[in-house]
C-alpha positions as CSV (number, residue, x, y, z in Angstrom):
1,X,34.0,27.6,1.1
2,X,35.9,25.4,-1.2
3,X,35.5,24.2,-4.4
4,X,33.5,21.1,-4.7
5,X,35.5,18.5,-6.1
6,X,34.5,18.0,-10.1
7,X,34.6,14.0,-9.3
8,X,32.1,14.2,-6.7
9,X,29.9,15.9,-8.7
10,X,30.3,13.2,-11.5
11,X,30.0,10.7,-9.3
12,X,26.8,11.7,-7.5
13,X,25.1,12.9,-10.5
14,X,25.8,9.7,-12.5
15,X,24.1,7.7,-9.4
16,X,21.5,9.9,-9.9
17,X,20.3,9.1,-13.4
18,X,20.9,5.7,-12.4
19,X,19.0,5.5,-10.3
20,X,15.9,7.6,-11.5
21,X,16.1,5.4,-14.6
22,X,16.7,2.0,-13.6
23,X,13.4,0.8,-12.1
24,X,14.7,-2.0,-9.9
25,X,17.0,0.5,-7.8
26,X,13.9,2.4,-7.6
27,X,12.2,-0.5,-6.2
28,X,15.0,-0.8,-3.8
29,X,13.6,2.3,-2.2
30,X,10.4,0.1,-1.0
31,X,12.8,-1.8,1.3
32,X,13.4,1.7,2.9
33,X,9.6,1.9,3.1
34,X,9.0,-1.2,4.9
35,X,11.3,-0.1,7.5
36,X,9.5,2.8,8.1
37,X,6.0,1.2,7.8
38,X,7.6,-1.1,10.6
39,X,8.3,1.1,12.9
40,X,6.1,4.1,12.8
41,X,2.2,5.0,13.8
42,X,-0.8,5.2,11.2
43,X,-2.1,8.7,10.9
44,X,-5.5,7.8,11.2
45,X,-7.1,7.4,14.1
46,X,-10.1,5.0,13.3
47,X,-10.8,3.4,10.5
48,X,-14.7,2.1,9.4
49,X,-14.1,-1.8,9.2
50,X,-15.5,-4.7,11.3
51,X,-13.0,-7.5,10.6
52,X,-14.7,-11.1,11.3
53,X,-12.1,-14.1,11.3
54,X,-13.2,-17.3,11.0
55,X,-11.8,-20.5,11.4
56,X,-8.7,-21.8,9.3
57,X,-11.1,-23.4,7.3
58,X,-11.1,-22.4,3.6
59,X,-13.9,-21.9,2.3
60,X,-15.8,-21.7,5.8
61,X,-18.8,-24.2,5.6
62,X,-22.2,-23.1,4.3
63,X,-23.6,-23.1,7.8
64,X,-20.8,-21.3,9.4
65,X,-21.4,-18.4,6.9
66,X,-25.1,-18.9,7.4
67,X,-24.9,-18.1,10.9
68,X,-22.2,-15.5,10.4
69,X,-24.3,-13.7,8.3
70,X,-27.3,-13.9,10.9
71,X,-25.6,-12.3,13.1
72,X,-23.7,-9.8,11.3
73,X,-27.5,-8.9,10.1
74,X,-28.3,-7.8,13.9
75,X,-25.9,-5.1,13.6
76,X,-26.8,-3.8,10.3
77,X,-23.7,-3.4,8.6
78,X,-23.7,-0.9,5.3
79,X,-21.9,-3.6,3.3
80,X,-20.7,-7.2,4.2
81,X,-17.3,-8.4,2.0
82,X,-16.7,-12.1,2.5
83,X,-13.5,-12.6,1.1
84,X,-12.3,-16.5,0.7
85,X,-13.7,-17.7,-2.4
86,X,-17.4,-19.5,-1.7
87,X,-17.1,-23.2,-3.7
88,X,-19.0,-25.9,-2.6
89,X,-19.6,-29.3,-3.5
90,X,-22.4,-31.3,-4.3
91,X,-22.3,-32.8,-0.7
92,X,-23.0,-29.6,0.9
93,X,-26.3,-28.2,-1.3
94,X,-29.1,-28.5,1.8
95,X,-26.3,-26.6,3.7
96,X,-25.7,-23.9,1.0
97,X,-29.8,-23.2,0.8
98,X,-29.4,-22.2,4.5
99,X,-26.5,-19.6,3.5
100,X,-29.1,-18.2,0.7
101,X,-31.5,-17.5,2.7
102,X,-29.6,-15.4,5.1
103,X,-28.0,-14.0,1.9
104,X,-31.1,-13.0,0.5
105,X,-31.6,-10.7,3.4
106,X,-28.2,-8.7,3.0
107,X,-28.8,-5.0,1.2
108,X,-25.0,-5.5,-0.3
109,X,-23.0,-8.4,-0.3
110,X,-19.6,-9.1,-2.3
111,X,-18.3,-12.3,-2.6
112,X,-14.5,-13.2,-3.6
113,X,-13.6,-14.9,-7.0
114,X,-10.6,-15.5,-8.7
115,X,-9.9,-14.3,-12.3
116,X,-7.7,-16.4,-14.8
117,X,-5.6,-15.4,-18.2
118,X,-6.3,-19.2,-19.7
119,X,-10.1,-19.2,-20.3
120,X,-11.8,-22.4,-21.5
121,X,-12.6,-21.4,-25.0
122,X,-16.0,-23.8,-24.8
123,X,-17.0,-21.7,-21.4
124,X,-19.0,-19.4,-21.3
125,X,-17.9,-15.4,-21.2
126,X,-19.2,-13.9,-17.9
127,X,-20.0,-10.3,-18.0
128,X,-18.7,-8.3,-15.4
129,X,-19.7,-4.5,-15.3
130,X,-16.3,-2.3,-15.6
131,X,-15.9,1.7,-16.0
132,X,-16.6,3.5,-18.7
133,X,-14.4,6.8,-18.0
134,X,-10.7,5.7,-18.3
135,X,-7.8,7.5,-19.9
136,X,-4.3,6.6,-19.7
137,X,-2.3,3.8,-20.8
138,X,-3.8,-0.1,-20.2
139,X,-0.6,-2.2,-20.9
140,X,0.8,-2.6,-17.5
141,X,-2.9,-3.8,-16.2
142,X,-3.0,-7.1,-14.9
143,X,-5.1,-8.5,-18.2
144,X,-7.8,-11.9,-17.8
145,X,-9.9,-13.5,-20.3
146,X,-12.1,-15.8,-17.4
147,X,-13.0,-16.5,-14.3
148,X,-11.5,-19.5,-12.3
149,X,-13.2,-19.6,-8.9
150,X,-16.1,-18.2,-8.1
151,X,-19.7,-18.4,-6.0
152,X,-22.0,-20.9,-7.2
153,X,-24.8,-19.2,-9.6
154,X,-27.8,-19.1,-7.1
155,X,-25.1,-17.4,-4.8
156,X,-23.9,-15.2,-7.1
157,X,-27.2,-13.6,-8.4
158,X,-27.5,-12.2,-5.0
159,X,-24.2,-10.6,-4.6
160,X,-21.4,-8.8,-6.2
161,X,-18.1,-10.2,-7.0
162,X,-15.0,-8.8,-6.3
163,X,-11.9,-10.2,-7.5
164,X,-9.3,-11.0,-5.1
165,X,-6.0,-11.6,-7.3
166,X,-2.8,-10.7,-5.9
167,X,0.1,-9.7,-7.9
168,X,3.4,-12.5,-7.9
169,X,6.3,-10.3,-6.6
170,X,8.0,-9.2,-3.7
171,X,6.5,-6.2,-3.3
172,X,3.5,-7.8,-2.7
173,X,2.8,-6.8,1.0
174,X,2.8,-2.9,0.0
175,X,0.9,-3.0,-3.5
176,X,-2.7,-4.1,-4.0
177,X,-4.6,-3.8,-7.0
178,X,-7.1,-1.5,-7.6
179,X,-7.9,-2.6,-11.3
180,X,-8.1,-5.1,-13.0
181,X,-7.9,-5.3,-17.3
182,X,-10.7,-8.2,-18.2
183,X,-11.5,-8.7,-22.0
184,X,-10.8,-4.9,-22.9
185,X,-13.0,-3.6,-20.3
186,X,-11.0,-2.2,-16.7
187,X,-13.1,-3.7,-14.0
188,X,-12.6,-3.2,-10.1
189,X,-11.1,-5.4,-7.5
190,X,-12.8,-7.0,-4.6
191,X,-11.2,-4.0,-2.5
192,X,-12.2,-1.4,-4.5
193,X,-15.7,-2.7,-5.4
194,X,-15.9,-3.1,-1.4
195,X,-15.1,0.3,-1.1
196,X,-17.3,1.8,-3.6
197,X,-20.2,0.1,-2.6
198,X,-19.3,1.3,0.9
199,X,-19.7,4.8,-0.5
200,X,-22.7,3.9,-2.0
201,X,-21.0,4.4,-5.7
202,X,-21.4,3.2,-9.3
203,X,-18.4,2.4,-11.8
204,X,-20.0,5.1,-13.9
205,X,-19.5,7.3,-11.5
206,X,-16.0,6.9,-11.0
207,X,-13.3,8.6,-13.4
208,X,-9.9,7.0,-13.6
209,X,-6.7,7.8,-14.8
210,X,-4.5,4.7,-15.3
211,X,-1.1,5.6,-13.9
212,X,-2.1,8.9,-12.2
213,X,-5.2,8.1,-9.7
214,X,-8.9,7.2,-9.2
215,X,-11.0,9.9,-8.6
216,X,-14.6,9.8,-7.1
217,X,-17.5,12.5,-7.2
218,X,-16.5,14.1,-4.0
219,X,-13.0,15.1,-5.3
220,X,-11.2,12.2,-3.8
221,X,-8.3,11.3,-5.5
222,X,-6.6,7.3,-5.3
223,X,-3.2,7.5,-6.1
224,X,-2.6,4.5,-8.4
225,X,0.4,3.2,-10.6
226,X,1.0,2.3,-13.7
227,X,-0.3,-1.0,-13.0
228,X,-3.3,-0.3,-11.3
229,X,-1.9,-1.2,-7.6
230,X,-2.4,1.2,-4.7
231,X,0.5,1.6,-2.3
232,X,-0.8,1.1,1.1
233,X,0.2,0.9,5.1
234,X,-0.7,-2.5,5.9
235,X,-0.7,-0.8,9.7
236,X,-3.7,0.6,9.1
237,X,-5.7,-2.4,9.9
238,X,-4.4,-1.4,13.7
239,X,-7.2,0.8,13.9
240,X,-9.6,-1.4,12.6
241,X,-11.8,-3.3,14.9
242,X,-11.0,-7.3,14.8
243,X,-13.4,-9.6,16.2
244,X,-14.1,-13.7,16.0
245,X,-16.9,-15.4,14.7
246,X,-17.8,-17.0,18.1
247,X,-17.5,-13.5,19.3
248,X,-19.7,-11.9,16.6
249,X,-22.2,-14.8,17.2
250,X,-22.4,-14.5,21.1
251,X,-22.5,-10.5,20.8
252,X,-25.6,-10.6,18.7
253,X,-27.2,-13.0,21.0
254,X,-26.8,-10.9,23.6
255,X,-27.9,-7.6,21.7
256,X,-31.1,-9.3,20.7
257,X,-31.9,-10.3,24.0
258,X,-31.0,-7.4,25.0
259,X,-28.0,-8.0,27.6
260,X,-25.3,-6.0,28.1
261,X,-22.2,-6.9,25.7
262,X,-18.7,-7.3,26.4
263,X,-17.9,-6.0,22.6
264,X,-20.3,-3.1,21.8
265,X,-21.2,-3.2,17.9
266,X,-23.5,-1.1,17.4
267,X,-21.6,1.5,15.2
268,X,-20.9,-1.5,13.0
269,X,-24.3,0.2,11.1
270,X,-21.5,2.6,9.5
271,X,-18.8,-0.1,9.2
272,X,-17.6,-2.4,6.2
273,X,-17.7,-6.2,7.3
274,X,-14.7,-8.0,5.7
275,X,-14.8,-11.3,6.6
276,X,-12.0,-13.8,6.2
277,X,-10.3,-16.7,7.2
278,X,-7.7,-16.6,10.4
279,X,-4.2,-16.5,8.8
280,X,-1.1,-14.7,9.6
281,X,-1.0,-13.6,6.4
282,X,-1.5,-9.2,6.2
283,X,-4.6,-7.9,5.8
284,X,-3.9,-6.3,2.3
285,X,-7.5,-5.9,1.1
286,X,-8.6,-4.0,4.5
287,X,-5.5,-1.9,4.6
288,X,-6.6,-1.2,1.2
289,X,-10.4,-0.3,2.3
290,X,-9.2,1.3,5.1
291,X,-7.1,4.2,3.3
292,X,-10.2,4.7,0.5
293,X,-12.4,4.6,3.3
294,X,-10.1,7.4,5.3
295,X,-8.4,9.4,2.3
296,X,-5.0,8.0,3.9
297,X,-2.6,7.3,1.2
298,X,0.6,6.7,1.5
299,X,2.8,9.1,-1.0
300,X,6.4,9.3,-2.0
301,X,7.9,12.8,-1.9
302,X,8.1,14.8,-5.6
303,X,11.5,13.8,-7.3
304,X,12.2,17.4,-6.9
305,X,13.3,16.3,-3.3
306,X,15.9,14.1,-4.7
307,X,16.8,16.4,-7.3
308,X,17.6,19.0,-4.2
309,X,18.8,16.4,-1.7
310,X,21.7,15.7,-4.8
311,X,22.5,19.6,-5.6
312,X,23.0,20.0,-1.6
313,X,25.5,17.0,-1.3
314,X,27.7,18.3,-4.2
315,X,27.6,21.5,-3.0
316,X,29.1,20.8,0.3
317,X,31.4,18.3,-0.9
318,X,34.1,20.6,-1.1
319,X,33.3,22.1,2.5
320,X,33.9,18.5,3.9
321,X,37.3,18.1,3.0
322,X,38.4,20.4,5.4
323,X,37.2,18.3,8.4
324,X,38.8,15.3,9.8
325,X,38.1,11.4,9.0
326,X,36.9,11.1,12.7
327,X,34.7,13.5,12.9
328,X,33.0,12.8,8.7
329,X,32.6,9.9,9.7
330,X,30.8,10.4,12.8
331,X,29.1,12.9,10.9
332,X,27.6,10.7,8.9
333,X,26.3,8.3,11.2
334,X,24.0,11.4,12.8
335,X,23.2,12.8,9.7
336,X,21.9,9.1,8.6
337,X,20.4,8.6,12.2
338,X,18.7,12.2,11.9
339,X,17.4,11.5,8.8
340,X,16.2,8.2,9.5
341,X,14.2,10.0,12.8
342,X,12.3,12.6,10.1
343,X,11.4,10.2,7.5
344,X,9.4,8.5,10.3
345,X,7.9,11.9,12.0
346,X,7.3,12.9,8.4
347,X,5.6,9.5,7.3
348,X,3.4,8.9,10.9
349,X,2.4,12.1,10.4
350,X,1.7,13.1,6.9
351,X,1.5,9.6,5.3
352,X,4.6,10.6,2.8
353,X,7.1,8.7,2.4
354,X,10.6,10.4,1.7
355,X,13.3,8.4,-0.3
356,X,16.9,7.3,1.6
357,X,18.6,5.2,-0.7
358,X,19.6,7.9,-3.1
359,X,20.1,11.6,-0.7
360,X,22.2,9.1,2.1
361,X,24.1,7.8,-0.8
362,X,24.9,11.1,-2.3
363,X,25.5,12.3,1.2
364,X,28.2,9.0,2.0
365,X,29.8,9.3,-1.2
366,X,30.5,13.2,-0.5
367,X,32.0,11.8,3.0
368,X,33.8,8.8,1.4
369,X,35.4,11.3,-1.5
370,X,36.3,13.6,1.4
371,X,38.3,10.9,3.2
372,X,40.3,9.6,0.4
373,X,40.9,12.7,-1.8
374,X,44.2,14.5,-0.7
375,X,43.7,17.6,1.7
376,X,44.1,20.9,-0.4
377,X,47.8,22.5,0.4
378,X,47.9,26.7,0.8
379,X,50.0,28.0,-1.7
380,X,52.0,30.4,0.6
381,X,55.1,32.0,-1.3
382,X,58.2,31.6,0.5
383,X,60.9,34.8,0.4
384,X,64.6,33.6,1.3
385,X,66.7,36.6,2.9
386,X,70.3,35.8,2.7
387,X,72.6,37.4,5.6
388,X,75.2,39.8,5.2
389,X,78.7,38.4,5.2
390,X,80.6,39.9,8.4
391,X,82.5,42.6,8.2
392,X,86.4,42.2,8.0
């Protein structure tokens, strides 16, 4: 085998601290991710949620929650998670006493709110109940001071809140946060508190490592990052069951009659109710649920697997040069294609997520050096033999 080339191996290991240094080519990586998301199958096979759209109404009305509660309540769901923030006027009051009263009949309710980093100094501080076991760094935590929307106070008495802020970036659609940083105290989010209520759970139960993971009594461990977010596969809501309210409504008419059902709910007794409002937007917070719920999480491979996938494509660089441009280049193409094919056998089946950006670039580079470098010449000594002049 031939020497690798000493540029190659400069070059490639140059884009290699690059790019484990520099976050934003790191969160170039989550492009690759999408992709692959896109285009592949959740591992799990079912996951514990009842999904109730309503209308595009937002809030739904008092009475339309009323009744969605009264028949959510035939099935017996463990928890019920309503997420659009419920704010009603003064015009509505007779309405909201009918919501109460089917509220007062739930076991364990959470209601959405919204938190807010400009508090009116002359409000008054709610107290929200937060962890009491947490190590690791707090400075990356999405930090509050008040709340901005929330339930009505004869609402919220009978409920929990969960606090449904989204981060503002692009990355959006594959990170939702777990935690939440609110006056010094870390508090949950309305997916997490959902969760844990699901699981029958207590904040003081739970032990959590602030850029590492979230780990319950039973040993489960939530990957989180540095900024409290979970990485999820917003697929996962494929295998949860999705229903409408008029469905809900005319399926619990028939149960209580007893009448046969087009859409059998009677496992819902084990299930999470999320309810929200019909929008194409993804279902962040059920995904979310969904992986606690299933101890699905999505992972990225150790960095070691860079590290390796980097040492391999220098190492052959010098091998490559002996091949023709035709057939590196073709190479190339069905070493990416390959690739491409295991990351998504690897992530459908395992949940892990392998990188691409940075082993295909080490791997193109290695090609691209190949082509233009000039092909090593054999050093073959050459003996001249002068001829005998002829004889006289």
């Amino acid at each position: 085998m031939e020497r690798p080339s000493i540029w190659v191996i400069i070059v490639v290991l140059l884009l290699s601290v690059l790019f484990l240094r520099e976050p934003r080519f790191q969160r170039s990586e989550e492009t690759f991710l999408r992709w692959l998301i896109r285009h592949s199958q959740p591992a799990v096979k079912a996951v514990p949620i009842t999904i109730v759209e309503t209308g595009r109404e937002n809030p739904p009305s008092p009475l339309e929650t009323a009744l969605l509660l009264q028949g959510a309540l035939e099935f017996k769901p463990t928890v019920i998670a309503i997420e659009p923030v419920l704010q009603w006027g003064e015009r509505s009051k007779d309405q909201e006493q009918i919501f109460i009263d089917q509220a007062m009949r739930v076991p364990k309710l959470v209601l959405g709110a919204e938190l807010t980093a400009t508090h009116d100094p002359d409000a008054p501080v709610a107290e929200i109940p937060g962890f009491t076991r947490v190590t690791g760094r707090r400075g990356d935590l999405p930090e509050f001071s008040g709340i901005e929307h929330q339930p009505g106070e004869d609402v919220r008495i009978l409920s929990t809140l969960g606090f449904i802020n989204l981060p503002e970036e692009s990355a959006a659609d594959l990170h939702v946060p777990l935690l939440f940083q609110y006056r010094g105290d870390v508090i949950p989010s309305f997916a997490l508190q959902a969760a844990l209520l699901w699981m029958r759970l207590t904040p003081g139960e739970v032990k959590i490592d602030i850029g590492s993971a979230i780990t319950l009594p039973n040993g489960t461990k939530i990957p989180i990052r540095s900024d409290g977010t979970l990485l999820i596969n917003s697929r996962t809501v494929q295998r949860a069951r999705r229903i409408t309210l008029n469905e809900l409504l005319l399926a619990a008419q028939q149960h209580e009659s007893g009448a046969a059902t087009a859409i059998r709910l009677e496992d819902t007794r084990t299930h999470l109710m999320l309810v929200r409002v019909e929008t194409n937007a993804p279902d962040l917070f059920a995904a979310a649920i969904g992986a606690i719920q299933t101890n699905s999480f999505v992972r990225r491979v150790s960095w070691i697997f860079d590290c390796a996938m980097v040492v391999i494509a220098a190492a052959f660089s010098g091998a490559l040069r002996r091949f023709s441009r035709i057939d590196l280049i073709i190479g190339a193409i069905a070493f990416s294609a390959a690739y491409c094919l295991i990351a998504l056998a690897i992530i459908s089946r395992f949940s892990i997520w392998i990188p691409a950006w940075l082993p295909l670039g080490a791997a193109w580079i290695s090609v691209l050096f190949a082509i233009i470098l000039p092909k090593p010449k054999d050093s073959v000594r050459t003996v001249s033999i002068a001829a005998p002049p002829p004889a006289p």
